[in-house]
TORKOL-4160 file (C-alpha; in steps of 0.2 Angstrom, whole numbers, padded with zeros to 4 digits, m for minus):
134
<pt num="1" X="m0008" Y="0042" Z="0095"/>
<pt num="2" X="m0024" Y="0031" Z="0090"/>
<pt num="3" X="m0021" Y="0038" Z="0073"/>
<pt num="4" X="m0003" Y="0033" Z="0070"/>
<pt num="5" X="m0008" Y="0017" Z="0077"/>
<pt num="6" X="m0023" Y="0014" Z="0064"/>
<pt num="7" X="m0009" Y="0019" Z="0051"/>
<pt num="8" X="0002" Y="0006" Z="0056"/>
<pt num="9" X="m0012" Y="m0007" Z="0056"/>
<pt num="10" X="m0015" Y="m0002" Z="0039"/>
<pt num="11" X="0003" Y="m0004" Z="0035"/>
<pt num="12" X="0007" Y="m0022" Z="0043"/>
<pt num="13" X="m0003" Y="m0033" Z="0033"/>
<pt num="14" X="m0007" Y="m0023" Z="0016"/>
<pt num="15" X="0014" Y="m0023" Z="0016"/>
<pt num="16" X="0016" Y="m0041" Z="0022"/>
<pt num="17" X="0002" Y="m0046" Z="0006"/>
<pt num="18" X="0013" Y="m0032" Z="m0007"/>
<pt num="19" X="0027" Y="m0043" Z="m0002"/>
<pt num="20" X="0018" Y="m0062" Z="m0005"/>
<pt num="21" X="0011" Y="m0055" Z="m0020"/>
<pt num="22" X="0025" Y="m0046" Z="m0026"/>
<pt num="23" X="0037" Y="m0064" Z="m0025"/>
<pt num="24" X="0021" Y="m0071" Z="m0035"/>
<pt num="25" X="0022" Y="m0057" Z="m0047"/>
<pt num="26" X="0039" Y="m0056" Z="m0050"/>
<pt num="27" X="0043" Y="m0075" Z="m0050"/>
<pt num="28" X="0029" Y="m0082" Z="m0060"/>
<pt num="29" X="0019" Y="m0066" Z="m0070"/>
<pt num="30" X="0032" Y="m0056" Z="m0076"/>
<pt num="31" X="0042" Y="m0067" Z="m0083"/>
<pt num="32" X="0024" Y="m0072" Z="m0095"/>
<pt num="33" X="0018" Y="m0057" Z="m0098"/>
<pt num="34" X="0031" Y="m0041" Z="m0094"/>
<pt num="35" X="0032" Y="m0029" Z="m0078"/>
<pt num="36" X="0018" Y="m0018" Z="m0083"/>
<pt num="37" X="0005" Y="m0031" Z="m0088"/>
<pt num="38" X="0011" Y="m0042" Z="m0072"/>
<pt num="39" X="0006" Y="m0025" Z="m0061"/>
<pt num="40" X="m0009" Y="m0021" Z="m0070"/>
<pt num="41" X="m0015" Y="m0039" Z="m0065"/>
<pt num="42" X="m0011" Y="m0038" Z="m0047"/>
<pt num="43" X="m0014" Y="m0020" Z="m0043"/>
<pt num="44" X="m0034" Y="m0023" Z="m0041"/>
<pt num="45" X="m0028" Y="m0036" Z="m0030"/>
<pt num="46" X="m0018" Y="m0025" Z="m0018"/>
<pt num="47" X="m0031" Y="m0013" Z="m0018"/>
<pt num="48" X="m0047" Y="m0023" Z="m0012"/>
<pt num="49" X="m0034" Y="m0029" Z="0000"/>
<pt num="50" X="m0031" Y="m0013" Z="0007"/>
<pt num="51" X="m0049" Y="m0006" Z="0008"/>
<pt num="52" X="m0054" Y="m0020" Z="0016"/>
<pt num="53" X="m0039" Y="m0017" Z="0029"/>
<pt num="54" X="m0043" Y="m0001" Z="0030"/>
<pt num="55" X="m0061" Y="m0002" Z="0035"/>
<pt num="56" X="m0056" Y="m0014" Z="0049"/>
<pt num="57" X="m0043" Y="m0002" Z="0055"/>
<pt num="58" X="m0054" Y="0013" Z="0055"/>
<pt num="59" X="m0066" Y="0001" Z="0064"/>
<pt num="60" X="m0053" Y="m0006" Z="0079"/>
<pt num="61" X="m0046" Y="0011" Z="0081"/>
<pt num="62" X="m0063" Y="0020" Z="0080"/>
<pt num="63" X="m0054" Y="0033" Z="0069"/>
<pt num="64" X="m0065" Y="0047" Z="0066"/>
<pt num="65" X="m0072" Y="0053" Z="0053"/>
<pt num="66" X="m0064" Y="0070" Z="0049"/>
<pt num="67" X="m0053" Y="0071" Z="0035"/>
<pt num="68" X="m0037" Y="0078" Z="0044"/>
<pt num="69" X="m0037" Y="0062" Z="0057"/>
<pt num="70" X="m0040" Y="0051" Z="0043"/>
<pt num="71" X="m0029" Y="0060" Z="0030"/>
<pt num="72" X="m0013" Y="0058" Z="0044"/>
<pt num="73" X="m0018" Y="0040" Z="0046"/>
<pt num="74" X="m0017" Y="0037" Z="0027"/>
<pt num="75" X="0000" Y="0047" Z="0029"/>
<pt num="76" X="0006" Y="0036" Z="0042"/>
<pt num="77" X="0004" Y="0020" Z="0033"/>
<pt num="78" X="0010" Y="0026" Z="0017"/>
<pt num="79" X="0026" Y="0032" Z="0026"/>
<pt num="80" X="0028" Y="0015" Z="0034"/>
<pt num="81" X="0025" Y="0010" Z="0017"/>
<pt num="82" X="0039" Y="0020" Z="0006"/>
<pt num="83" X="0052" Y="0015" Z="0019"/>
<pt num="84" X="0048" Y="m0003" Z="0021"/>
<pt num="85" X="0050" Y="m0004" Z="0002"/>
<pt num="86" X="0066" Y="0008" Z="0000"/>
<pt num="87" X="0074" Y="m0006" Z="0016"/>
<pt num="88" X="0067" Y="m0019" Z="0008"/>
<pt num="89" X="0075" Y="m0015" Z="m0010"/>
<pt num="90" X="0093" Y="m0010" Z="m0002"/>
<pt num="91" X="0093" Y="m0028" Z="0006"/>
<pt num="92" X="0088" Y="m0038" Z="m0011"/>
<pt num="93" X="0104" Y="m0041" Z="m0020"/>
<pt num="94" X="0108" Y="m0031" Z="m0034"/>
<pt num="95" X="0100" Y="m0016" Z="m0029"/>
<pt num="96" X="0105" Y="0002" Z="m0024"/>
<pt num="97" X="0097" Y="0018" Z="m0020"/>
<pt num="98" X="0096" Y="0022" Z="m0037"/>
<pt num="99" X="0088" Y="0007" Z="m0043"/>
<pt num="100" X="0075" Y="0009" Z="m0030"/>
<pt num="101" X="0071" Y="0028" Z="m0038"/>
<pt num="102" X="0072" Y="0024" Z="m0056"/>
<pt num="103" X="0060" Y="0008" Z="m0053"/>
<pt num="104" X="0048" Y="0023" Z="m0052"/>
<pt num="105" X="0051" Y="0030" Z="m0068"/>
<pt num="106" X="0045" Y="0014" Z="m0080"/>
<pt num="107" X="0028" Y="0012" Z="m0080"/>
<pt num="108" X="0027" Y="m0002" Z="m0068"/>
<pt num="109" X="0033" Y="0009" Z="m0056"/>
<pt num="110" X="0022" Y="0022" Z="m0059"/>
<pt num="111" X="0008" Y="0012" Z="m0058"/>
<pt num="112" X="0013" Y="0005" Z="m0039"/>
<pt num="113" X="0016" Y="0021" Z="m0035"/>
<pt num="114" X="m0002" Y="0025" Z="m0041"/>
<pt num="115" X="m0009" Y="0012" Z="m0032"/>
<pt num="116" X="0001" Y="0016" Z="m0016"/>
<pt num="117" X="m0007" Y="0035" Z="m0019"/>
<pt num="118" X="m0023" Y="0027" Z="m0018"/>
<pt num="119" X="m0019" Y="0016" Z="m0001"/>
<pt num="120" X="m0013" Y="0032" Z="0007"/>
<pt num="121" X="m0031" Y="0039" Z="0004"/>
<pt num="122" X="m0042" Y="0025" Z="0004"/>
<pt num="123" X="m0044" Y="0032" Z="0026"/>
<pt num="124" X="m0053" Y="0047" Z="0018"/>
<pt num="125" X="m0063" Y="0039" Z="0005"/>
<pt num="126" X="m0083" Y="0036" Z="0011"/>
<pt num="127" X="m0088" Y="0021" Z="0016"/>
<pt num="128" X="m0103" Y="0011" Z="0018"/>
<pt num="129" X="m0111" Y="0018" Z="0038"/>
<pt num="130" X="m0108" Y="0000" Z="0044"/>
<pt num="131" X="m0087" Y="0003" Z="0040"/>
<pt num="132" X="m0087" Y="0022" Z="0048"/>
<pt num="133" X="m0081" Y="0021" Z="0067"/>
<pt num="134" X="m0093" Y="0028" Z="0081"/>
């Protein structure tokens, strides 16, 4: 239960900045520099976000170290993850099922979905000792 928990608070605020950012992104960026150059720039954003997140859950949920527990945790969030983007993308207008699915096959998408690969192991990846839980 601690572990699906961690995953959620993982999830909540990484998602709620993906979506700020994402407004920012697709308002203001792309409309400068194209989708692929407009994720490139925040991509290193989302992810020090969710390192940092991630350490603070691991921390508050006193995850432990093992892979497994912090591999399911990792899995949790980026579940929470795929399906707040697929409901998400079905309530923006103009979109469908298989807009959400194709959006991964240009390389915009397949660099979020790289990024959101590396959010889903960022639990398992080490950490300075003051990060680790007891």
């Amino acid at each position: 239960m601690r572990t699906a928990a961690a995953g959620f608070a993982y999830f909540v605020p990484v998602f709620t900045a993906g979506v700020i950012l994402g407004i920012v992104r697709a308002v203001a960026i792309s409309t400068c520099v194209g989708a692929t150059i407009a994720v490139l720039i925040e991509l290193p954003v989302m992810l020090a976000i969710s390192w940092f997140v991630c350490g603070w859950s691991v921390r508050l949920f006193s995850v432990p170290a093992g892979s497994r527990t912090r591999l399911q945790m990792g899995a949790v969030a980026f579940g929470m993850l795929m399906a707040a983007e697929f409901v998400l993308s079905l309530i923006l207008p103009n979109r469908s099922v298989g807009a959400f699915l194709a959006a991964y096959q240009t390389g915009a998408g397949l660099i979020g979905l790289a990024g959101q690969l590396a959010f889903a192991l960022f639990p398992v990846a080490p950490r300075r000792s003051a990060w680790k839980a007891p």
